[in-house]
N, C-alpha and C positions, 0 to 999 in steps of 0.2 A: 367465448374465450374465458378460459378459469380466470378466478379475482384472488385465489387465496394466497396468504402470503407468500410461501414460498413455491407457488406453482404456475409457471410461464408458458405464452406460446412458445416463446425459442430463447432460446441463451447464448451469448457470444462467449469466447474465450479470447481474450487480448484487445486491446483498446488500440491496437495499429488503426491507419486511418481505413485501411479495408474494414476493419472489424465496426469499425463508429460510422461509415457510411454504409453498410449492409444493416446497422442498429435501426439510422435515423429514417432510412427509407421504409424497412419494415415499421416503425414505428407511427411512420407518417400512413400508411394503410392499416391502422389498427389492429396492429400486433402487440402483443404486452412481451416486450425484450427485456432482460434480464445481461448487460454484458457484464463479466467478470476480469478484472485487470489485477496483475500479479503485485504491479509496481505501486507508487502513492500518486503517480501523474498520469494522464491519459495521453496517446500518442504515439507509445513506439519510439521509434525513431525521429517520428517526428515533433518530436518534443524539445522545448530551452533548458536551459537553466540558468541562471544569475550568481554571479562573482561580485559581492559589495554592488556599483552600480552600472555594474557590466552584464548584457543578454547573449548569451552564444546559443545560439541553431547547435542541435547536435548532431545534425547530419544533412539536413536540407541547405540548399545551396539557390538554385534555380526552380522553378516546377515549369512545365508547362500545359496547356488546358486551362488558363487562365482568362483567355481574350475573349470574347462575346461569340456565344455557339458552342464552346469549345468544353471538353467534358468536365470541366471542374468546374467552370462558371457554369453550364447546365444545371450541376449537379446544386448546388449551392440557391442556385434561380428555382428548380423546384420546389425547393424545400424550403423557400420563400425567405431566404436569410439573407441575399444579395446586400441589405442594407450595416449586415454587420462582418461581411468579412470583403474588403477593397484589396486590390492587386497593383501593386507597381512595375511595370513594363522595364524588362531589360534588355538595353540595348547597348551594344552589344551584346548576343549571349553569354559570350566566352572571349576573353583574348586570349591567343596562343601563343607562346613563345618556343618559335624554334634555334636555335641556336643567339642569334644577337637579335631574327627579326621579330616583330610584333604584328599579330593577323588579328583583326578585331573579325570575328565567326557571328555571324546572325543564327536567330532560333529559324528562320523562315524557310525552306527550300528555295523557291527562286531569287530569294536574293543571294543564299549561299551558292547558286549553282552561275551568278554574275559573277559575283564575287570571284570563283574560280576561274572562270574563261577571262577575265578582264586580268589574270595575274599569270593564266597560264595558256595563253591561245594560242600553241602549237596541239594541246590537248582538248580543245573545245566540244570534237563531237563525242571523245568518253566520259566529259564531264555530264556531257548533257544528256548523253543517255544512263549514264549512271542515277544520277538526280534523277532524274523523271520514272526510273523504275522504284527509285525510293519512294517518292512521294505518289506514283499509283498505288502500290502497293500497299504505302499507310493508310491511303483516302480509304480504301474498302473497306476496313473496320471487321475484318473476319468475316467480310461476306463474298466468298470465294467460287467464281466458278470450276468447272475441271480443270480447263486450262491452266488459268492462274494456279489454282492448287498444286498443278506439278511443277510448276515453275517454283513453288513458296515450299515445296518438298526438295527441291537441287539447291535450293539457298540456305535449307537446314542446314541441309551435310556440308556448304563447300565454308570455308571459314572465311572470315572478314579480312585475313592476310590474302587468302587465293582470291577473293574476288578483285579485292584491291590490286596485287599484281599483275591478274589478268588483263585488266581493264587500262592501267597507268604506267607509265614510265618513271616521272620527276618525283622524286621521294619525297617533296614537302607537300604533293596533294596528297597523296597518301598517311601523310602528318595530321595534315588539315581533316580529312574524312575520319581520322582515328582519334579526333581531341575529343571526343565523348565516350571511351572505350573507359575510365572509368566508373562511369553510372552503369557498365554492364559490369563490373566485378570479377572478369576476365581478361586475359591478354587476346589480340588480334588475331592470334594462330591457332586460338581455341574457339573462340567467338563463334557463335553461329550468325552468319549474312542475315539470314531472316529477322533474329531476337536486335543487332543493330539495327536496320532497320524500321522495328518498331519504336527504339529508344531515339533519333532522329526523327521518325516521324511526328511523334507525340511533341515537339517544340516548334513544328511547321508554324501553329498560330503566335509562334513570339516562346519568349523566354518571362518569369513573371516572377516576382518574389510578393508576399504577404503584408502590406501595411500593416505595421506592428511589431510582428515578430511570426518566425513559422508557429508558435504552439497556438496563435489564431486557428488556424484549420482544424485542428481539436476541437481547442474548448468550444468553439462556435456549434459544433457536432453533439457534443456533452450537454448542451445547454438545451439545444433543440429534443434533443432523448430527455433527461427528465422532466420538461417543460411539458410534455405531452404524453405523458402518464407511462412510462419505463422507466427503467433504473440502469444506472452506472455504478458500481462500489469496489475501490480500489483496496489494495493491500489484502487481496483474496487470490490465491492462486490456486485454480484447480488441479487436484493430483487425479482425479479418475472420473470418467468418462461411466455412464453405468450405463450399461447394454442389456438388453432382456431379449435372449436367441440371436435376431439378425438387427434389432431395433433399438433406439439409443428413447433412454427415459429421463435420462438428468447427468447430472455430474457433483462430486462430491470436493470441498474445496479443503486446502492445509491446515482447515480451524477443523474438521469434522462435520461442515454443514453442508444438509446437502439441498438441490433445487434440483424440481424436476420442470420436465418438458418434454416435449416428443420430437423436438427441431432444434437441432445443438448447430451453429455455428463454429467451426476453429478457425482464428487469425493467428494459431499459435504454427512454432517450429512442427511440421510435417512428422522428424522423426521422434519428437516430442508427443505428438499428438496419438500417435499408432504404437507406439513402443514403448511408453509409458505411462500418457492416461488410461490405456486400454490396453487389453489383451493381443497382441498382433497375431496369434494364433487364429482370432476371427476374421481373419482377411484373409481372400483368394490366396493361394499359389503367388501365383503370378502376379497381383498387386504386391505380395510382401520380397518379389523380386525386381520387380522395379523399382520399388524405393527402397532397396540397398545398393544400386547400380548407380543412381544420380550422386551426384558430387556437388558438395557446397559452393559456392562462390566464393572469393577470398573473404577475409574480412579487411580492418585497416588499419592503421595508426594515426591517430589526429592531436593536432596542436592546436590547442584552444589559446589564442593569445592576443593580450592591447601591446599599440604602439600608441606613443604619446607622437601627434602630428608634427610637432614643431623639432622632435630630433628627425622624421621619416615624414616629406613634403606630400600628403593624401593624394597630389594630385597626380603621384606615381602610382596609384593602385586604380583598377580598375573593378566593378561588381567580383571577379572570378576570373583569374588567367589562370590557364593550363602551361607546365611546362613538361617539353614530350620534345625527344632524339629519336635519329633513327636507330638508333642502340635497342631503345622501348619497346620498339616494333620488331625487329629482327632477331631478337632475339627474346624470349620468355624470364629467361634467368635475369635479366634487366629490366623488366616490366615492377616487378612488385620491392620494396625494402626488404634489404639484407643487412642488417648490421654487424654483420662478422664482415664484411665485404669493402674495404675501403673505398674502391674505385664505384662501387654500386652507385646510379644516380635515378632514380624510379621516376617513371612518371606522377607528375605534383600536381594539384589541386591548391591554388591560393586563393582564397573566397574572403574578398572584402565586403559584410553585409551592411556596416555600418556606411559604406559609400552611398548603396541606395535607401538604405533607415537608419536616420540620424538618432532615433530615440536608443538604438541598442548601445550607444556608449557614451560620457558624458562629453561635453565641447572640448575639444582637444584631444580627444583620443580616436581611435578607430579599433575597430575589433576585426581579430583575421583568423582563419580557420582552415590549417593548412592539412593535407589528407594524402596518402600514397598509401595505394593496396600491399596487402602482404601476406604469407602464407601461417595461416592464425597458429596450425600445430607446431611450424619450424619457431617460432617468433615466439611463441610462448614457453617452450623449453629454452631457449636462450635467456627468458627472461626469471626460469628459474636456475637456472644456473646463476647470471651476472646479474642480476634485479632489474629493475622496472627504469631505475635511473639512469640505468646503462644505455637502454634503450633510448632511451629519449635525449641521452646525450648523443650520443650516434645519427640522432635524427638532423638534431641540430645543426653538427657539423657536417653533414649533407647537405641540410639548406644552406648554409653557408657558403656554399659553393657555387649554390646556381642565383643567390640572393645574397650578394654581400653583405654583410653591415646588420642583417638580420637578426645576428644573437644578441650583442651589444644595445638595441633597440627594442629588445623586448622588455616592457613597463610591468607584464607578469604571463606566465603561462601554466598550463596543465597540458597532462599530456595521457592519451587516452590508447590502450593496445586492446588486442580482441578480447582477450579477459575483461574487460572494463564493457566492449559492448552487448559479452554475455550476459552480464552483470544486467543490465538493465532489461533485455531482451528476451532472453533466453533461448536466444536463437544457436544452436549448434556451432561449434568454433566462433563465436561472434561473427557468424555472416551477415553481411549487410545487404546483399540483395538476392538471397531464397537460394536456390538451386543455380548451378553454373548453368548459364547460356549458353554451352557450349554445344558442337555440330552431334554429340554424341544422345543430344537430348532429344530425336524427332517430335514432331508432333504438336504443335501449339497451346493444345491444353491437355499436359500428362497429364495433371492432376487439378479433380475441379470442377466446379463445386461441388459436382453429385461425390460419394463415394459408396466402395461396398456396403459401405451400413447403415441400411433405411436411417433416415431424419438425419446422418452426419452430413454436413456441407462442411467446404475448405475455402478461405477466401485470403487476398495477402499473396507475399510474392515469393509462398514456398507453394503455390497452387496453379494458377495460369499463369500463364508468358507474361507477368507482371512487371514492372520494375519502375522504379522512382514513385513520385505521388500521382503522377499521373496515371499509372498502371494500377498501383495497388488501391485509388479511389476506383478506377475503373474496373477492379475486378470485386469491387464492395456493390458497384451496384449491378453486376451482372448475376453475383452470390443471392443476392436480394431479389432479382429477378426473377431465374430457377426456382425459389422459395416461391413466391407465389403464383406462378406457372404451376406449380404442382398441386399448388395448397386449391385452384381456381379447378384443376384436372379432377382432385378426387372431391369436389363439391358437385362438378358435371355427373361423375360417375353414381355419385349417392342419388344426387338428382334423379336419374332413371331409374335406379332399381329401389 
């Protein structure tokens, strides 16, 4: 393996947590990685940031793959690190609030699928066969017979509203099965059955958040790469991809420098990756018409904000309550924020992290991180037209409505629209989670790892049926995988001739 400065087995493009678990793993099989991250912190989305002596998560909420066996703690246990990155168990996953009631939702399947018969047992036998095909279907891990396969090919197409109605009558189970339709970045009637599915299953072992703070899962990752002879170097953003015929040799970053290698990883935006590092002229046909066919996933609006406890009693918050109507569900135009829309009330995300990590705010306060999808092109033309503060007054007085007492009680906030998570990202419309999961997308891995062009891999959740951390760690070390399956394929093939 070359040693000289600027010459790599492989190179990563973006510090998402797919990109630094596809680093640490090749790294850990003595690979000399080279990852390049755009921003000054590693992470992605999954990264904090600090207000004076306040920690906000900027988009992690829950993970799951956390509990013993399960792929994050795997992932972490191989790599021999278990001792510095510990998991706090949520339980409740999620509270749900539908209209006045309160549903504490577990991450587990059979206890969620009691949970249901024990509140709705006129419906018992569609819970249970509902449930039990969710949670087969997760167990296999994409190890698919025929059978199953055609079955997991009619779950594509049928959407998470059709299955749901088929299956149920009483509209708050179909509430309750939908209170995680925000981690897919889709409304219900778009949703593909399958890609829900996968985002339920993945919380079977529990719901977990990070002792410390989410930017643990990072730097733990950063520490273990340079610790072990690769490199990490932030504030490098690569503009081109350098390709020689069908084969990729390096890439060249915004300073003018360039690094090569014959094994380019991207954790970057997809239409980023082919349409602007590189020539997309050197892509199939047909590759360059499928990723103009896919559609982003929304992006979001979030409120980064402290309540001081002693005006707002902590013991009214819970980890993370979802608030979700049947309004959300039935119809699309009420799923995401509209702020021209008075009546609009989106399904909400309220994420109390300081309930389960005290360290993220100081004694007496709580920190909360309230989040509703939204359409990033319509939302950001409004926000150039009225400004940024239009918006976020708007937001407000939303919440307001479903949170009383909310505006008056906020001690300080920020307020963050897709522009803000381009800004960091550089994901397309600030999308938060890759490509829409929607029924239009067959196939479980469009795109991934391999691509058209020798040595490019794609990893992150603009590439396989990724989504949250537990997807996009788990398509970090599948990325990793393909690499030396291939790298072991052409040592066989030398071997003989």
């Amino acid at each position: 393996m070359n040693n000289s400065n600027n010459q790599y087995d492989i190179i990563v493009i973006g510090s998402g947590l797919a990109g630094l678990t596809s680093a640490a793993l090749l790294t850990q099989s003595g690979y000399k990685v080279l990852v390049l991250e755009q921003h000054y912190f590693v992470g992605g989305l999954a990264h904090t940031f600090k207000r004076s002596n306040y920690i906000f998560d900027s988009a992690i909420h829950v993970i799951g793959g956390g509990e013993e066996g399960g792929e994050i703690y795997n992932l972490y246990n191989k790599l021999g690190l278990l001792d510095q990155i510990k998991f706090t168990k949520i339980d409740p996953m999620i509270t749900v609030k539908i209209e006045d009631e309160l549903f504490s939702v577990p991450g587990e399947l059979d206890k969620f699928k009691s949970l249901l018969q024990t509140l709705f047992p006129e419906e018992q036998t569609s819970i249970r066969n509902v449930i039990d095909e969710i949670k087969y279907i997760g167990s296999l891990k994409g190890n698919y017979n025929t059978e199953v396969l055609k079955r997991i090919i009619e779950l594509e197409k049928t959407s998470f509203k059709e299955y749901l109605d088929e299956h149920f009558t009483h509209p708050h189970i179909k509430l309750l099965l939908s209170s995680l339709v925000l981690f897919a970045g889709v409304s219900i009637d778009e949703l593909s059955t399958f890609k829900m599915i996968n985002i339920m299953s993945s919380y079977n072992g529990g719901a977990f958040y990070p002792k410390g703070n989410s930017q643990q899962l990072s730097n733990v990752l950063k520490k273990y790469i340079l610790e072990n002879g690769s490199k990490v170097i932030v504030n490098r953003k690569v503009e081109k991809i350098l390709v020689n015929g069908s084969d990729v040799e390096g890439v060249v970053d915004h300073r003018g420098n360039h690094y090569r290698a014959k094994t380019i990883i991207s954790n970057a935006d997809l239409k980023n990756t082919f349409t602007q590092m590189m020539d997309e002229k050197l892509l199939p046909q047909s590759f360059r018409k499928q990723l103009r066919n896919l559609k982003n996933s929304y992006s979001a609006v979030v409120l980064y904000g402290v309540i001081k406890n002693e005006d707002w009693n902590q013991t009214n918050f819970s980890h993370e309550t979802v608030y979700i109507s049947e309004k959300n569900i039935e119809n699309s135009m009420d799923f995401c924020f509209d702020p021209l829309n008075s009546e609009n009330v989106p399904v909400i995300s309220f994420c109390c992290p300081s309930v389960s990590e005290k360290s993220l705010a100081p004694a007496g306060y709580s920190i909360i991180n309230v989040m509703s999808l939204c359409d990033s092109h319509y939302l950001e033309k409004i926000r150039d037209e009225k400004g940024k503060e239009f918006i976020a007054d708007k937001y407000l007085n939303m919440l307001e409505k479903k949170i009383p007492g909310i505006k008056e009680r906020l001690h300080f906030y920020e307020f963050a629209t897709p522009r803000t998570i381009h800004r960091f990202t550089l994901n397309d419309g600030g999308s938060i989670y890759g490509w829409m999961k929607n029924t239009i997308r067959i196939g479980t891995d469009m795109f991934g790892p391999e691509t058209p062009i020798k040595g490019l891999y794609l990893t992150g959740h603009w590439s396989q049926s990724a989504h949250g951390v537990y997807g996009v760690m788990r398509s970090g070390r599948l990325t990793a995988e393909k690499i030396m399956e291939m790298s072991n394929l052409l040592l066989q093939i030398a071997i003989k001739d």
